[in-house]
N, C-alpha and C positions, 0 to 999 in steps of 0.2 A: 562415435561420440568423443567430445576435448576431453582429455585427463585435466584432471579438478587440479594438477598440481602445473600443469601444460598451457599456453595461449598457441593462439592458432595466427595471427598474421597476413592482412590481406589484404592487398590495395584492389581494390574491387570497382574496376570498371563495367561497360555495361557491357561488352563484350562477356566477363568472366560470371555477371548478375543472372545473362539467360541462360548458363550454361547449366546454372547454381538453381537455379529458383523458379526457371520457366520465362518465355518470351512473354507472357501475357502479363504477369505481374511486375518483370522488367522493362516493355515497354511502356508502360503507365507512364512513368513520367514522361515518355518521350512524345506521346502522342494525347495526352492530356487536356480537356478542355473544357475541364469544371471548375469549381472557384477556385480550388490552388494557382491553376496559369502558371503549371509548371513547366518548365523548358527543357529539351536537351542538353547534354554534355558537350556540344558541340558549338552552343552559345558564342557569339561574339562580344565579349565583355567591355567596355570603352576603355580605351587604352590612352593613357594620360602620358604628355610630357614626362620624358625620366627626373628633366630637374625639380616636379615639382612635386614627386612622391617621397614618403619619408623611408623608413625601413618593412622591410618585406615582413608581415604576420607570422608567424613561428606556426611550423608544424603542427599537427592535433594528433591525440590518441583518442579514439573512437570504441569503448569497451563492449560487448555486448555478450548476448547468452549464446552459447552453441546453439547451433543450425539444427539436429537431431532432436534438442531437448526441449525447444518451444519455436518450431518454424515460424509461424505469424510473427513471432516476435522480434523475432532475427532478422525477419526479411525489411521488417517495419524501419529498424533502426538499419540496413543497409540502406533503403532507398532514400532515409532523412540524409544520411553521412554522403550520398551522389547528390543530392539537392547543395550539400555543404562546399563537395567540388565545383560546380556549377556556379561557384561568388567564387572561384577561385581562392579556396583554401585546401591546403593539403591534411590530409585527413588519410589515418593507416586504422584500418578497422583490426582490431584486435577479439578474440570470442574465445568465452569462458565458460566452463559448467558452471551452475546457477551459484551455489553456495561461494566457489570462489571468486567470482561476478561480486554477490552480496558484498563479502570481508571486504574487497576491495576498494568498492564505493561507498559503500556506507559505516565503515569500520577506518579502512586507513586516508579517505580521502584520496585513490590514488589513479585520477580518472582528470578526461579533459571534457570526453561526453558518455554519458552513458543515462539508464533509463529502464523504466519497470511500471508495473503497477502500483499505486499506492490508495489507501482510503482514508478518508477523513474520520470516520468512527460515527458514533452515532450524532455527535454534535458539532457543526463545520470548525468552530475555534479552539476542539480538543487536541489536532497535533499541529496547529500553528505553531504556538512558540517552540516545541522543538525542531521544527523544518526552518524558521524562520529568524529565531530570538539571536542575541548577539552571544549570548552565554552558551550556544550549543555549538561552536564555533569548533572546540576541540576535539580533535579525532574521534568517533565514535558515541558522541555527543546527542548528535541527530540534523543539524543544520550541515549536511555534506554538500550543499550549491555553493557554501561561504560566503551566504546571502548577510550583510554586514548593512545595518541601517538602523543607530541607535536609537533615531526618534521615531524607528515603528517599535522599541520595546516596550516603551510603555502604553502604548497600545492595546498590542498582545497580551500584556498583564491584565488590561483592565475589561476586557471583554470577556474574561475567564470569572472574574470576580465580581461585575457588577448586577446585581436583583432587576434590574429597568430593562426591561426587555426591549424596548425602543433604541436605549442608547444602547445593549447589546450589536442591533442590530445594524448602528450606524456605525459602530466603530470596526465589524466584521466588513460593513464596505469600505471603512478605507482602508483597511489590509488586503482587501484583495486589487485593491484597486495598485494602491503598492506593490504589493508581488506583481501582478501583471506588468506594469513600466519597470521593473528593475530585471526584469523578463530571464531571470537564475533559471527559471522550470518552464516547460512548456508543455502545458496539458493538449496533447493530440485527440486525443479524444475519451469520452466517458462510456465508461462500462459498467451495463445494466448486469446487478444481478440475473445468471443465467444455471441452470443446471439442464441438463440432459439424463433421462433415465429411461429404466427399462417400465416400463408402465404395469408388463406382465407381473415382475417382483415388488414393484414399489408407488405408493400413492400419498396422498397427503400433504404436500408441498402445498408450504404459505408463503404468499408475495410477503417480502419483506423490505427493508432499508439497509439492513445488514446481508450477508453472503446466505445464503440458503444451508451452509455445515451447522449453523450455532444454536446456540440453544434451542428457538422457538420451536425451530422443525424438528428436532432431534423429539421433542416430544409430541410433533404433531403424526409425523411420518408412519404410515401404515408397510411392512416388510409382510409381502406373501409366499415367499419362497421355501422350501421346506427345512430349510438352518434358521429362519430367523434373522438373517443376516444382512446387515447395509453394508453395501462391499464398493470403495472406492479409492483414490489413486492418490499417491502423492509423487512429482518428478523429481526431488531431490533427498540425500540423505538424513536421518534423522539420527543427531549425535550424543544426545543428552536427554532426559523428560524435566528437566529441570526446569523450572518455569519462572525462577530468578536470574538464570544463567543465558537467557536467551535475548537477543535483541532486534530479533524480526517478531512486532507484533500479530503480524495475519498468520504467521505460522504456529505461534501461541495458538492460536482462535480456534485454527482448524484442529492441531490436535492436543491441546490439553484444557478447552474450553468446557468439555464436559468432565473433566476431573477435578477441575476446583469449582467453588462457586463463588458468585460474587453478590456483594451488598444489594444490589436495583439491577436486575436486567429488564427488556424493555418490549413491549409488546410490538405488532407491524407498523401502530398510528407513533411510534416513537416514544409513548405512555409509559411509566414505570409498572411492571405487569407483577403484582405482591405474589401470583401464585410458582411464577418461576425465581424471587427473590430470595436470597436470604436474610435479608430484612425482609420484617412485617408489616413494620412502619418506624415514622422518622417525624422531627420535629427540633425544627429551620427556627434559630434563635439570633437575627442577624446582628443585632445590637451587642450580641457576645461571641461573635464570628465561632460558633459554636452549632454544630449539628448532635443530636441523641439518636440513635439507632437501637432499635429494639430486632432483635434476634431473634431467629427462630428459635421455639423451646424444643426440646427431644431429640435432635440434631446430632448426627455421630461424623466422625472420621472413619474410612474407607477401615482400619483399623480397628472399628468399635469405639475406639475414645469419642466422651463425648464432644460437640462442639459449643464452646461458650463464648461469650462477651469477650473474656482474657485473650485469646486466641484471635480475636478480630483487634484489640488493640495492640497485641504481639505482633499481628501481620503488617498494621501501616508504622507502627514505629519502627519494624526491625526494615524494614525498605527502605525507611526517611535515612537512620541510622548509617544501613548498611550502603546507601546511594548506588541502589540498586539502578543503571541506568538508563533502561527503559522506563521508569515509573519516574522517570525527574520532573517530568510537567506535572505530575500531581502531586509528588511528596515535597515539592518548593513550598508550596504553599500550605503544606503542612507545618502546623506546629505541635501535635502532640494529640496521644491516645488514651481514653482512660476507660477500662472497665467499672462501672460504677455498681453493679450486679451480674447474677450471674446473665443476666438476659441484655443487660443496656450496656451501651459504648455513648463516652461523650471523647466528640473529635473535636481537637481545638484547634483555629488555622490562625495563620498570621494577623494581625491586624488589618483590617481593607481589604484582605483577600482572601473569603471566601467562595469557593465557585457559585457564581449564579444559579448556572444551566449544572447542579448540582449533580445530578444522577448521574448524568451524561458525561461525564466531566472528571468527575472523581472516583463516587461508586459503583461506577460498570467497571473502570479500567483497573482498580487497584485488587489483585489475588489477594485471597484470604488463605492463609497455612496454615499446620497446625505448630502449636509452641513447644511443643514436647518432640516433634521432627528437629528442630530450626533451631531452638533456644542455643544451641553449643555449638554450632558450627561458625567459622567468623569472616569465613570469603564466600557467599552462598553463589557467587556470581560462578567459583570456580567450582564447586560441588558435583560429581557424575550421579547423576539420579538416574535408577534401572526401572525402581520400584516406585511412581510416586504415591504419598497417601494426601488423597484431597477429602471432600466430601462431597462431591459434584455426582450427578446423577447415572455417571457410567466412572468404571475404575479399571485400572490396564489388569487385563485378563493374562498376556504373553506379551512380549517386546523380542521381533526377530530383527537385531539392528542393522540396515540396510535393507531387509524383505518387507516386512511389516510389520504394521503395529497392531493388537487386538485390541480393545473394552468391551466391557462387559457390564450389563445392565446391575445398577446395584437398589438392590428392593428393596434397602430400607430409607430410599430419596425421598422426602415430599411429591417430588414430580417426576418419576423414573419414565424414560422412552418407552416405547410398548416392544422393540423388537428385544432378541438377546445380548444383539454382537454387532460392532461396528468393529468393519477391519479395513484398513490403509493399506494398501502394496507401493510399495516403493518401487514404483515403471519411469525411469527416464524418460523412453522415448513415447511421445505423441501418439503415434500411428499404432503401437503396441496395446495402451489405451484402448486403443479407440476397438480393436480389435474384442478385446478383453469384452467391453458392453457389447458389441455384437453380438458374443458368442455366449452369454449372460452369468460368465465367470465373475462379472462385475456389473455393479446395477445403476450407478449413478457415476457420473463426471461433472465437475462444475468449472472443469479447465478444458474444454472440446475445442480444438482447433476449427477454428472457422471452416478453414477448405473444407471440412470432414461433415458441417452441420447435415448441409444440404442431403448428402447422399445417406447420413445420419437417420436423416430425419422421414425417409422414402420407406424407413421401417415404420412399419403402422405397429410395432411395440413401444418404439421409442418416441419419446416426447421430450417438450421442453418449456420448460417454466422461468419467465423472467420477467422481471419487474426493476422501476428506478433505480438506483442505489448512490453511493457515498464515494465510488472507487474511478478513479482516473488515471488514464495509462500515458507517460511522459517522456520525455528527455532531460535530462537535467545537465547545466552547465556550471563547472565547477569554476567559479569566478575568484578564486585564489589565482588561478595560473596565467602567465603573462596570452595576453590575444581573448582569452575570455573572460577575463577584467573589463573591456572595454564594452560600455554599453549599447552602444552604436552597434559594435558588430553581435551581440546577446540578440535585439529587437531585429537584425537584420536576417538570424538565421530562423528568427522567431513567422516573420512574415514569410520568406522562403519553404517552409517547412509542406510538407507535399500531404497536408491532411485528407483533405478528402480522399486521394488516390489509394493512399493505405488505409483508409473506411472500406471502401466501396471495391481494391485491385485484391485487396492481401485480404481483410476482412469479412468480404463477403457482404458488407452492409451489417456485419450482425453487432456495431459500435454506431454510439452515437457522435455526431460531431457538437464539437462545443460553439456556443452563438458570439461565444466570447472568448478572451484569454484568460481562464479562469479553472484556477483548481476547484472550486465550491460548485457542483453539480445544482440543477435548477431543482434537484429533489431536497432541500433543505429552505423550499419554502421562500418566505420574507428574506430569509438571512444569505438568499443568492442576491450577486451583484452584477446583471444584466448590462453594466454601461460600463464596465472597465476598457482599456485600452483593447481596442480589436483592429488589429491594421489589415487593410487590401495583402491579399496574399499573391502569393507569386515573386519569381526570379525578378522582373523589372520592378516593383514597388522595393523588394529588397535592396535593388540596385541603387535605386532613387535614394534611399534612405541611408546608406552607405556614402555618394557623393554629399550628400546635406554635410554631412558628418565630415569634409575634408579626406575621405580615406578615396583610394585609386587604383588602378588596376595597369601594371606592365604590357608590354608589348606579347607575353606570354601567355595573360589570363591571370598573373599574381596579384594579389590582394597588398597594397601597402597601407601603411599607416599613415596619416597628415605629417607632412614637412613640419617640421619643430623650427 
């Protein structure tokens, strides 16, 4: 495995791909004949008059995850970055452990391609503006493509804020439609919520819209085993429980989603589901861009303290306050919190913008603390939380930092889980995983490498439950840096990109492919945008669309830029 402080370095031809990854899955591209019309390395590229090419395209750095700690993934972004050589660009694959992978692209901006999963959350226009907005531009912000297009901000503002669910809907297509031609990101394909379990130990899994760890299941899930225990994995380190200090939201979800709770969580039809809520009810006063939430009564902190009104408007002011940076899409358009009783919160927001798609939007995503933890501390971003105290329906039992993490069922929840003990083991590697539910030391995984399903799956204990979801696995191109600035070559590695092969060579089929170029999954209904830019895939349409463009190709296979 890469040491997290280490990069690994690697110009990876196809030579060194079989040696690395297997002849089957490296020759995919070469022998490919599905709608990618992907080519070999070997390609004859049109080599143009020298006088009338401009200068040579600069080098790439190609970041990706180490090979040991998420194979599929590795291999996925190898065979994109050989589809990149293949347009003759030079491209050095560089591989990281996950965490230093993360800081690096999505913290210092310090990448030319790289790529991961991502979701859109329960609402498709809840993390637009921070992927997308101009204001997220700055390091660590959230816009890490340096996707730069002031007249889609007001946009993105106004599909967050408007009641019309029709012009919601029209304005979320022309965002996508936009993200697609300015082609920063490039959705490879969508990933269905999946889990894999032992069937012996565990049952109860509900199709969901969200990941199968979260809330719903957590109190649907029936554990048969004789500890009571949901026993599953996480691959990389876990530094902090601080859940203001964090800035990977899905890592949030997984492990500290059951220690806080939140205002509206939502049932499978996307519905605000009151019995998992901490709110009991609410009332939408649009002409005073003003929300009331009524709170649950008898309600304590993991601590015994009880939990009231002050403490829900202590949680979104002290975030708006403290710009806490994860919650910047929702605390913008915050303007202010007021405990009005011990039971009601009236939330005040800016003029014009109040979220619509209200629940979805604002109260799933924003933590509720306690004020009597928080009230004195004044960088919570920077704070080491061992111990946290939520009120969420399980509360950290043990924290072995880098082993694992326990919770623990807490009985005085409204809606406590039925088993005892959910515990996390911190397993890098995949295969080790995989090993672990084998041998029924661990009962579920909702990260199972493809290659592994099949033979996975030939256990008649093991099963697998999956349904649509929100989440889409990409490449993202940082359009700050000279050569991925240009759009011409963005849409040409966009078309070039060897989709289906990595579905159907690396995947196993167990992804789906997009019909379009589109981060918004067809599971979000009306508000999917089916007619964005979808171009002919393949080396030669890539090609085509490159000479359209004035750019050409040396006697060598180099990529120039149009004569000035």
């Amino acid at each position: 495995m890469t040491d997290p402080s280490e990069s690994t370095t690697d110009n990876i031809d196809r030579r060194n791909f079989v040696a690395a990854a297997g002849a089957g899955i490296a020759g995919a591209l070469a022998g490919c004949t599905g709608s990618d019309n992907s080519n070999n390395s070997n390609m004859d590229l049109p080599a143009s008059d020298q006088s009338e090419l401009g200068e040579v395209v600069p080098s790439f750095t190609y970041t990706n995850v180490a090979q040991g700690q998420d194979p599929a993934e590795h291999d996925s972004h190898v065979l994109i970055a050989e589809q990149m050589r293949n347009l003759g660009l030079d491209v050095e694959m560089q591989t990281f452990e996950w965490g230093t992978l993360f800081t690096k692209v999505s913290q210092q901006y310090d990448f030319d391609f790289s790529g991961w999963l991502r979701t859109l959350g329960m609402y498709s226009g809840t993390r637009m503006p921070e992927m997308f907005h101009s204001r997220n531009l700055d390091p660590g912000a959230g816009n890490f493509t340096g996707h730069d297009n002031p007249d889609l901000d007001p946009i993105l503002e106004e599909q967050l804020s408007t009641s019309d669910s029709e012009r919601r809907t029209e304005l979320l297509h022309q965002i996508q439609e936009e993200i697609a031609d300015y082609a920063s990101i490039n959705p490879m394909f969508y990933i269905p919520n999946s889990v894999v379990y032992d069937s012996s130990q565990v049952s109860g899994w509900v199709d969901a819209h969200r990941e199968y760890e979260f809330a719903l299941n957590m109190t649907s899930i029936e554990v048969t085993n004789d500890e009571n225990e949901l026993r599953g994995a996480w691959s990389e380190s876990i530094d902090t429980l601080n859940i203001l200090g964090w800035s990977n939201q899905l890592k949030i979800e997984f492990h500290l989603d059951q220690i806080y709770d939140r205002l509206v969580r939502f049932g499978p039809d996307l519905s605000p589901d009151m019995e998992l809520s901490l709110a009991t009810d609410w009332s939408i006063i649009p002409e005073e861009d003003t929300i009331e939430y009524t709170i649950r009564e008898g309600h304590t902190w993991h601590d015994g303290e009880p939990l009231t009104a002050e403490d829900v408007a202590f949680s979104l002011n002290y975030t708006k306050e403290k710009e806490v940076p994860l919650y910047n899409p929702q605390t913008i358009i915050l303007s202010s919190a007021e405990a009005i009783d011990e039971t009601t919160v009236e939330v005040q927001f800016n003029e014009g913008e109040m979220p619509g798609p209200i629940h979805r939007q604002f109260s799933w995503r924003m933590p509720i603390v306690p004020k009597h933890v928080w009230e004195d501390v004044d960088e919570p971003g920077q704070r080491s939380v061992d111990e946290p105290i939520g009120s969420g329906p399980m509360e950290v039992e043990y924290w072995d930092r880098g082993t694992e993490l326990a919770l623990q069922r807490n009985e005085d929840h409204y809606m406590p889980p039925s088993f005892d003990r959910r515990i996390t083991r911190i397993i890098p590697e995949a295969s080790t995983q995989i090993e672990l539910l084998r041998s029924g030391d661990l009962n579920y995984l909702s990260r199972a490498q493809p290659q592994q399903l099949d033979s996975l799956l030939e256990n008649d204990q093991i099963e697998r439950a999956s349904s649509q979801g929100s989440a889409f696995w990409h490449y993202s191109m940082n359009t700050r840096n000279e050569g991925v600035s240009e759009k011409p070559i963005r849409q040409a590695l966009v078309t070039a990109a060897p989709n289906s092969t990595i579905v159907n060579q690396v995947w196993n089929g167990y992804r789906n492919l997009p019909e379009a170029n589109n981060i918004v999954t067809p599971s979000f209904g009306d508000n999917y945008n089916a007619d964005v830019w979808s171009p002919e895939t393949g080396i030669e349409p890539a090609v085509s669309l490159l000479q359209e463009n004035d750019f050409g190709w040396d006697s060598d296979g180099n990529l120039h830029y149009p004569k000035e």
